[in-house]
C-alpha positions as CSV (number, residue, x, y, z in Angstrom):
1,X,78.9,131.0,125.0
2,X,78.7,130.8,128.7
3,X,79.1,127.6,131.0
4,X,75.6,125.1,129.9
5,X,74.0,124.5,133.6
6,X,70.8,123.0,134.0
7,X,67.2,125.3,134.2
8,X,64.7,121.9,134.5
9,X,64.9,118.9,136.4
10,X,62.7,116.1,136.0
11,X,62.3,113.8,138.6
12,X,60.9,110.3,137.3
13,X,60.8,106.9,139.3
14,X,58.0,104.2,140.6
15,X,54.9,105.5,142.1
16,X,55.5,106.0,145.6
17,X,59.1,106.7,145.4
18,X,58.7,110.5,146.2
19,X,58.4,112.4,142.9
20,X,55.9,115.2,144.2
21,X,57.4,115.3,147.9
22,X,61.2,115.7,147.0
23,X,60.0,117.9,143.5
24,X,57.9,120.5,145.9
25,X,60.7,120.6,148.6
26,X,63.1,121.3,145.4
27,X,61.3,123.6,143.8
28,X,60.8,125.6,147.0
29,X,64.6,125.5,147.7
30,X,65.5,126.6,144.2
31,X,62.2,129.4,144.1
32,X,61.5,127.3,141.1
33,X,58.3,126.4,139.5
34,X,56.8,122.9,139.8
35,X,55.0,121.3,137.7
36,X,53.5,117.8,138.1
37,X,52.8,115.9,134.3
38,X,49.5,114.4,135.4
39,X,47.7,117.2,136.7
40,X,48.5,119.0,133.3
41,X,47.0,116.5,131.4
42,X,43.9,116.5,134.3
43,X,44.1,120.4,133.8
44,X,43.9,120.2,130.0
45,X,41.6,116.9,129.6
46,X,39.1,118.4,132.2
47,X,39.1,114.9,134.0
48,X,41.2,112.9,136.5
49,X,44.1,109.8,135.7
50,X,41.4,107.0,136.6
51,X,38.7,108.6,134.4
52,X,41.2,108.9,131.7
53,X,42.5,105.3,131.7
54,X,38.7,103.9,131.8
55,X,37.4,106.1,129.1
56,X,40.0,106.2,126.9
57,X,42.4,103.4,127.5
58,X,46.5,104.1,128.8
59,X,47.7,103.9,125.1
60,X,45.8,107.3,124.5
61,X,47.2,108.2,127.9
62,X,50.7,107.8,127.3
63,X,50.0,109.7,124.2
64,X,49.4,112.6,126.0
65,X,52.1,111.8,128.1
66,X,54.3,112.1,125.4
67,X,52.3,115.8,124.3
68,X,53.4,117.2,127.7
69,X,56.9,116.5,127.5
70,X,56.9,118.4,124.1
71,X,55.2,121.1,126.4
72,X,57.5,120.8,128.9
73,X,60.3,121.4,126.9
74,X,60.1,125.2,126.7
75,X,59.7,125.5,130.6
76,X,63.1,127.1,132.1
77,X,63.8,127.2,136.2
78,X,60.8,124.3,136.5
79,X,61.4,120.9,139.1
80,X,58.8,118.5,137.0
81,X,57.2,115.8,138.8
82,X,56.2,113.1,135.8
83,X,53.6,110.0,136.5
84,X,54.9,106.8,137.0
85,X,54.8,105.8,133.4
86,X,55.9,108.7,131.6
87,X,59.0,107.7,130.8
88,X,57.8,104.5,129.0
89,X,57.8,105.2,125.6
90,X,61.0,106.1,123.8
91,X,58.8,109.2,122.2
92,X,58.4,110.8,125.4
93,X,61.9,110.7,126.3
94,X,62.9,111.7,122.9
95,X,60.6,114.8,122.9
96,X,61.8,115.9,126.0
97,X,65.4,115.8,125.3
98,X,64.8,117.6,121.9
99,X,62.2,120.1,122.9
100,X,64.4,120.9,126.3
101,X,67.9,122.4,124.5
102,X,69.4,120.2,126.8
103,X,69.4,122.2,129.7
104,X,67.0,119.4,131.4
105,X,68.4,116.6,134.0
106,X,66.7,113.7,134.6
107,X,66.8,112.5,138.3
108,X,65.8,108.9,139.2
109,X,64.4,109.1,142.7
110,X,65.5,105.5,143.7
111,X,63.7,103.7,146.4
112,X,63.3,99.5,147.2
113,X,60.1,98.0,145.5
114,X,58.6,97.5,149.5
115,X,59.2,101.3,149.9
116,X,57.2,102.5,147.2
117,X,54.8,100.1,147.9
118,X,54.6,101.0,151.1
119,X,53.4,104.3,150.2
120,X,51.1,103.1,147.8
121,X,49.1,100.2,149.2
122,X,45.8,101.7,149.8
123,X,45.8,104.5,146.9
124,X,42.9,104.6,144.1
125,X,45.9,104.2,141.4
126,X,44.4,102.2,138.5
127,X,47.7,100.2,138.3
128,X,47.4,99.5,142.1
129,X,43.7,98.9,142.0
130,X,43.8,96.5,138.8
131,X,46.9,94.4,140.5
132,X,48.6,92.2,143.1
133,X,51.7,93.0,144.9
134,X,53.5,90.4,143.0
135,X,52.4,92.3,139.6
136,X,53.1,95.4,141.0
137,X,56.6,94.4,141.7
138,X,56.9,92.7,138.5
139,X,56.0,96.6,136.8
140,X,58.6,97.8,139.2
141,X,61.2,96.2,138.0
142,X,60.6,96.8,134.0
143,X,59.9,100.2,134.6
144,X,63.5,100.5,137.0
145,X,65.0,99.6,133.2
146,X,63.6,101.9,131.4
147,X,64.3,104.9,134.3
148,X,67.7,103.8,134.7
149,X,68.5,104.2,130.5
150,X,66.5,107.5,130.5
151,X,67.9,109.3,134.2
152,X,71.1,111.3,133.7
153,X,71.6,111.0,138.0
154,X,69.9,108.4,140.1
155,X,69.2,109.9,143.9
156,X,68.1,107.4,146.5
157,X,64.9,108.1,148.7
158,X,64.4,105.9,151.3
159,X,65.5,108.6,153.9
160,X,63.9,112.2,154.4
161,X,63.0,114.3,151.8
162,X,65.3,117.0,152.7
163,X,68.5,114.4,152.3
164,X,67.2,113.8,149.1
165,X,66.7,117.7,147.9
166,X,70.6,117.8,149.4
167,X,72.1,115.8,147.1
168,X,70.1,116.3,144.4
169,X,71.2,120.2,144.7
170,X,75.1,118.4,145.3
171,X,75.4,116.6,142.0
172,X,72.9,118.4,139.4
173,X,74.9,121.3,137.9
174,X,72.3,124.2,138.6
175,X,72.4,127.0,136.4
């Protein structure tokens, strides 16, 4: 069998810290697709994030977090941009490793709490609407855990997005 190289890279992190940016600039480099996790659950709910949280709660949102990544799985040459939260849940992680034949990296676009927030200050987020700056940051820095266990790379953003599509194309072993 020939040399394993990678055909999907996921980019995770904070809100704000660049996952739609870096994964279009990416994807455009590489003439890959790019996907972005919520706007396929908006695509196949027929309703946006907000709307989703208020009618149904996050638990039934993370659940179709978790349906996506089994989705996502079979997608080959994709940059995936994932929400915030979608690598919460050990069962989302878990379906994407198993679903993906491990030809999948996980990047960790890693930026300073101010940074994201920053960039995300005056959006209509329901966790940035329904919280303070100092519970935002408190998210932040569970969520850094939990993308830190789950990222096989972590890239720093705080610079330009086309320093960050550098050295994600430097260290990820492309196929």
């Amino acid at each position: 069998m020939g040399q394993k190289g990678i055909q999907q890279i996921l980019l995770c992190g904070f809100m704000g810290c660049g996952k739609t940016s870096v994964g279009q600039a990416l994807s455009f480099q590489l003439r890959w697709e790019f996907l972005d996790t919520d706007a396929m659950i908006e695509r196949r709910q027929g309703i946006s994030i907000p709307e989703i949280f208020a009618a149904q709660g996050e638990e039934a949102f993370r659940k179709m977090e978790e349906e996506t990544a089994q989705l996502l799985g079979k997608r080959k040459n994709a940059v995936i941009s994932t929400g915030g939260g979608f690598l919460m849940r050990e069962e989302t992680v878990r379906a994407l490793r198993e679903n993906s034949g491990g030809f999948e990296a996980i990047v960790l676009l890693d930026c300073s709490f101010e940074t994201c927030y920053q960039r995300i200050k005056n959006s209509d987020r329901p966790l940035v609407r329904n919280n303070t700056k100092e519970q935002l940051e408190q998210i932040f820095r569970q969520r850094q855990e939990k993308y830190r266990q789950a990222a096989d790379f972590v890239i720093s953003n705080e610079e330009y997005v086309s320093k960050t599509v550098e050295e994600i194309l430097r260290v990820v072993p492309i196929l």
